[in-house]
C-alpha positions as CSV (number, residue, x, y, z in Angstrom):
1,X,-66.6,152.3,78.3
2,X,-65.0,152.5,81.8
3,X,-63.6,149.8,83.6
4,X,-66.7,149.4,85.9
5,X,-69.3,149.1,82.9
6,X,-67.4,145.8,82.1
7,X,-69.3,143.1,82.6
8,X,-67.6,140.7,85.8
9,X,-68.0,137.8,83.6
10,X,-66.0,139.2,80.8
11,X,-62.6,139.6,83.5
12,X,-62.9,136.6,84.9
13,X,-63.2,135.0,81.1
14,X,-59.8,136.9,80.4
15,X,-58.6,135.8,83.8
16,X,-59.6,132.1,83.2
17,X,-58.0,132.4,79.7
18,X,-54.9,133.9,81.2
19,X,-54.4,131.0,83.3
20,X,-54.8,128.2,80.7
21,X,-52.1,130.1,77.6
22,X,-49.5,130.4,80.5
23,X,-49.7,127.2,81.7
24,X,-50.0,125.6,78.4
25,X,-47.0,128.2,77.0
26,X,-45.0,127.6,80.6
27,X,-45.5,123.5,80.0
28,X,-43.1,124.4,76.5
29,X,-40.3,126.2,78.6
30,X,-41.4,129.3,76.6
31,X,-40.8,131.7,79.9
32,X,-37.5,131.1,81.3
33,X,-36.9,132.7,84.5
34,X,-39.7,135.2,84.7
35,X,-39.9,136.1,81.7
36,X,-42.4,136.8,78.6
37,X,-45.9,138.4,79.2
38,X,-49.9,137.9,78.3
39,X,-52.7,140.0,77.8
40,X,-56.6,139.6,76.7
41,X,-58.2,142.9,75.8
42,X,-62.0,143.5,78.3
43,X,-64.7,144.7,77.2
44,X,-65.1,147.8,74.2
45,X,-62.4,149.0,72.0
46,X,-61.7,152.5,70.9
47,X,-58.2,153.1,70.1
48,X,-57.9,156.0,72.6
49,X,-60.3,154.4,75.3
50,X,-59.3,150.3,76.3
51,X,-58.6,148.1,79.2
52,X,-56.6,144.3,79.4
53,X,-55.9,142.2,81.8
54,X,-52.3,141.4,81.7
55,X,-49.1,139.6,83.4
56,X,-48.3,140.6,86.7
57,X,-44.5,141.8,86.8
58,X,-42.0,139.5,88.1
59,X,-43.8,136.4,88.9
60,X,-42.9,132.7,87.9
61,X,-45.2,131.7,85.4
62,X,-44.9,127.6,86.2
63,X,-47.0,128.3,89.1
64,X,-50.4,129.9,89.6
65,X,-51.1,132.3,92.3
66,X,-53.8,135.0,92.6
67,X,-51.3,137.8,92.1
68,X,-50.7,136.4,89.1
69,X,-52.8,139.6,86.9
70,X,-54.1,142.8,87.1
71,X,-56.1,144.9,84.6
72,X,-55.0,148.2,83.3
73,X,-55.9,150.8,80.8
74,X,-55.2,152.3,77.4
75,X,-51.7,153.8,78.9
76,X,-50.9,150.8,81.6
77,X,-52.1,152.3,84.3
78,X,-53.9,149.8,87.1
79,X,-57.4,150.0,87.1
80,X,-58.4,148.9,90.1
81,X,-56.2,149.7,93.6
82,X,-53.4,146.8,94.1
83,X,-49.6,146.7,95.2
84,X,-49.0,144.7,91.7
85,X,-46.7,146.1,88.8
86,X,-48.0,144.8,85.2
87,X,-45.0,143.4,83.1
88,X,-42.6,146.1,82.2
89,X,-43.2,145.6,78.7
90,X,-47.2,146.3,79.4
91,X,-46.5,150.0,77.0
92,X,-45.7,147.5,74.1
93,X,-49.0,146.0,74.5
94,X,-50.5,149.3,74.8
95,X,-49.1,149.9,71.6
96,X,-50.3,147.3,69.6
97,X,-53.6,147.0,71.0
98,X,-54.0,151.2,69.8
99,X,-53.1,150.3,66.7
100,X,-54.3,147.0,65.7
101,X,-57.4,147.0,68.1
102,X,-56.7,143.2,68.9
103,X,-58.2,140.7,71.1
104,X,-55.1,139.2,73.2
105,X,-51.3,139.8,72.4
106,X,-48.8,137.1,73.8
107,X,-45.1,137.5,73.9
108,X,-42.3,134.9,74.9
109,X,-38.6,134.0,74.6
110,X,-37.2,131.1,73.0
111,X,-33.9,130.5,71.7
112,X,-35.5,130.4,68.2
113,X,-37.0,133.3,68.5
114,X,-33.7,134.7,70.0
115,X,-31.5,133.5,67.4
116,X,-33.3,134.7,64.2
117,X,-33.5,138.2,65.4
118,X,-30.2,138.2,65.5
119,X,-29.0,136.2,62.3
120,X,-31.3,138.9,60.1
121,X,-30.6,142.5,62.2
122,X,-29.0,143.6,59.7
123,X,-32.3,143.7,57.1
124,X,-34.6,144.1,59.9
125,X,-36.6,141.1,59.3
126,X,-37.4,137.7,58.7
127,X,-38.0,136.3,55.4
128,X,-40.3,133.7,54.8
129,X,-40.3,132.0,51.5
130,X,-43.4,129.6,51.2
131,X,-43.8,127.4,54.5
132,X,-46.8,125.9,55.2
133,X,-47.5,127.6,58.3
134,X,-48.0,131.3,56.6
135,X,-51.3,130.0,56.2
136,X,-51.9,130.4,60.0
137,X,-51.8,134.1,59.6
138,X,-54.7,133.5,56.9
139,X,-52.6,134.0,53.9
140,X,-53.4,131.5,51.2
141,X,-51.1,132.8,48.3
142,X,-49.0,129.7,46.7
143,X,-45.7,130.5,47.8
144,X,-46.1,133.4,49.8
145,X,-43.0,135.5,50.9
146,X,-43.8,137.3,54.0
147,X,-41.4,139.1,56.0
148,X,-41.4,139.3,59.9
149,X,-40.4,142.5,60.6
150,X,-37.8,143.0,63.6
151,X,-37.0,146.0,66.2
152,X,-34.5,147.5,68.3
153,X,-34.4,146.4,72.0
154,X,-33.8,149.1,74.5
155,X,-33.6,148.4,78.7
156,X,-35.9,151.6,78.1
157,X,-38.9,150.4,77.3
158,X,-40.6,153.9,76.1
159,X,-37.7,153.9,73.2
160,X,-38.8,151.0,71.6
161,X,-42.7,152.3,70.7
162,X,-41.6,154.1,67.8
163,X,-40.2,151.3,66.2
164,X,-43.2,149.3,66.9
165,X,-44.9,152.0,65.8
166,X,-43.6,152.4,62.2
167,X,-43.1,148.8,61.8
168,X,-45.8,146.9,62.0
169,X,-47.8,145.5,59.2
170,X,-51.3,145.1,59.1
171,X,-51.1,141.5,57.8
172,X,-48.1,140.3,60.1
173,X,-49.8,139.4,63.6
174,X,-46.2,140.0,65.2
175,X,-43.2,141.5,65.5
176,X,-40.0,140.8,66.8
177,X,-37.8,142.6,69.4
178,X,-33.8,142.0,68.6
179,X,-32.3,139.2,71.1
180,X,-35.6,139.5,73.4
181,X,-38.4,137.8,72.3
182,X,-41.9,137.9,69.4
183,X,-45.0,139.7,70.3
184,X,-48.0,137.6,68.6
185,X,-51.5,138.9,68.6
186,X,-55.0,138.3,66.8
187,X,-58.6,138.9,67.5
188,X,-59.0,136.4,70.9
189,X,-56.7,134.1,72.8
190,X,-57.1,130.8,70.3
191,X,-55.7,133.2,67.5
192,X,-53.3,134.9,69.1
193,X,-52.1,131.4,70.0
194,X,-52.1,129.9,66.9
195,X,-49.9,132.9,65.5
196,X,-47.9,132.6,68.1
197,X,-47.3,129.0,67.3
198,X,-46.6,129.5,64.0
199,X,-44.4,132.1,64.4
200,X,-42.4,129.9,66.3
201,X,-42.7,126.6,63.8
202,X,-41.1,129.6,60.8
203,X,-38.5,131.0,63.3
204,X,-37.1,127.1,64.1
205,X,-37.5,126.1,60.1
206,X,-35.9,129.5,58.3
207,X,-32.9,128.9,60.9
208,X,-32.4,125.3,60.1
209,X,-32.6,125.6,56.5
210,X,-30.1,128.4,56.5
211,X,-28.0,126.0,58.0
212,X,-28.9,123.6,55.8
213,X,-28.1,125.7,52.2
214,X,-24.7,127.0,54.4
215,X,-23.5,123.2,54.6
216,X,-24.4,123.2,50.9
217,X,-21.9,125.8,49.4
């Protein structure tokens, strides 16, 4: 499907949806400065053939504006003619969307988010021993151990793909980039929201009850 054959109402239902995550994610302090990026996925989906509206690079995301988004395809390239740059992250997106054909993907920073990157580099991931909140990714198991797995962060964006690439797991709806940021996603905006959310909830808990067995010892 081509960018054209996408029905109007569809883009401006990813537009609209756009408008109410950022506002709702900027109202958390979740994209300090300018940072963090969103994207809904348009119309069909072949891994090869896809467009998104997404983030426009640069801008504050407290404030609405209508350079605010732009759509772009499979590679994140513009689809339509405009003087706006998608996020410089956009090839992440691309990325995931190829390979997990999903609905919306949203990424922010937070000092959580930050912090456990960090505090587990050297395995590469998070692990998650039975919280409540595993259940947001729709896994029921008693006790569940998941772990969030975690990649290099390179100023050169094109570097970090193959890491994304061999690291993400099909039933993980994220992945985190070391001292950056998490990249959430599911099938439409309310799940990739909700993952997103719990993500967030796990990073804040694991840290504080590493603190907590620490103060133990």
């Amino acid at each position: 499907m081509s960018f054209e054959q996408i029905a109007l109402e569809d883009k401006q239902r990813a537009l609209l949806e756009l408008r109410e995550v950022k506002e709702l994610f900027a109202s958390r302090g979740w994209f300090p400065g300018t940072s963090g990026n969103l994207s809904i996925r348009v119309g069909d989906y072949q891994p090869n053939n896809f467009q998104f509206a997404i983030t426009a690079s640069g801008k504050d995301k407290t404030v609405h504006t209508p350079e605010d988004y732009l759509f772009v395809d499979q590679h994140g390239k513009p689809c339509e003619q405009t003087s706006l740059k998608p996020s410089a992250e956009t090839l992440i997106h691309c990325e995931i969307y190829r390979l997990t054909g999903a609905g919306a993907i949203f990424h922010v920073h937070t000092v959580w988010n930050n912090v456990i990157s960090e505090y587990f580099w050297d395995r590469n991931s998070v692990p998650v021993d039975g919280v409540e909140l595993i259940k947001g990714f729709n896994i029921w198991d008693e006790e569940a151990h998941i772990d969030i797995p975690i990649v290099s962060n390179f100023a050169h964006i094109p570097s970090i793909i193959p890491e994304v690439t061999e690291r993400i797991q099909k039933h993980i709806p994220g992945i985190l980039l070391r001292k950056h940021g998490i990249y959430a996603w599911g099938a439409n905006a309310f799940e990739a929201k909700r993952h997103l959310e719990a993500f967030e909830f796990i990073f804040e808990y694991v840290y504080r009850w590493e603190l907590l067995k620490r103060s133990g010892q």
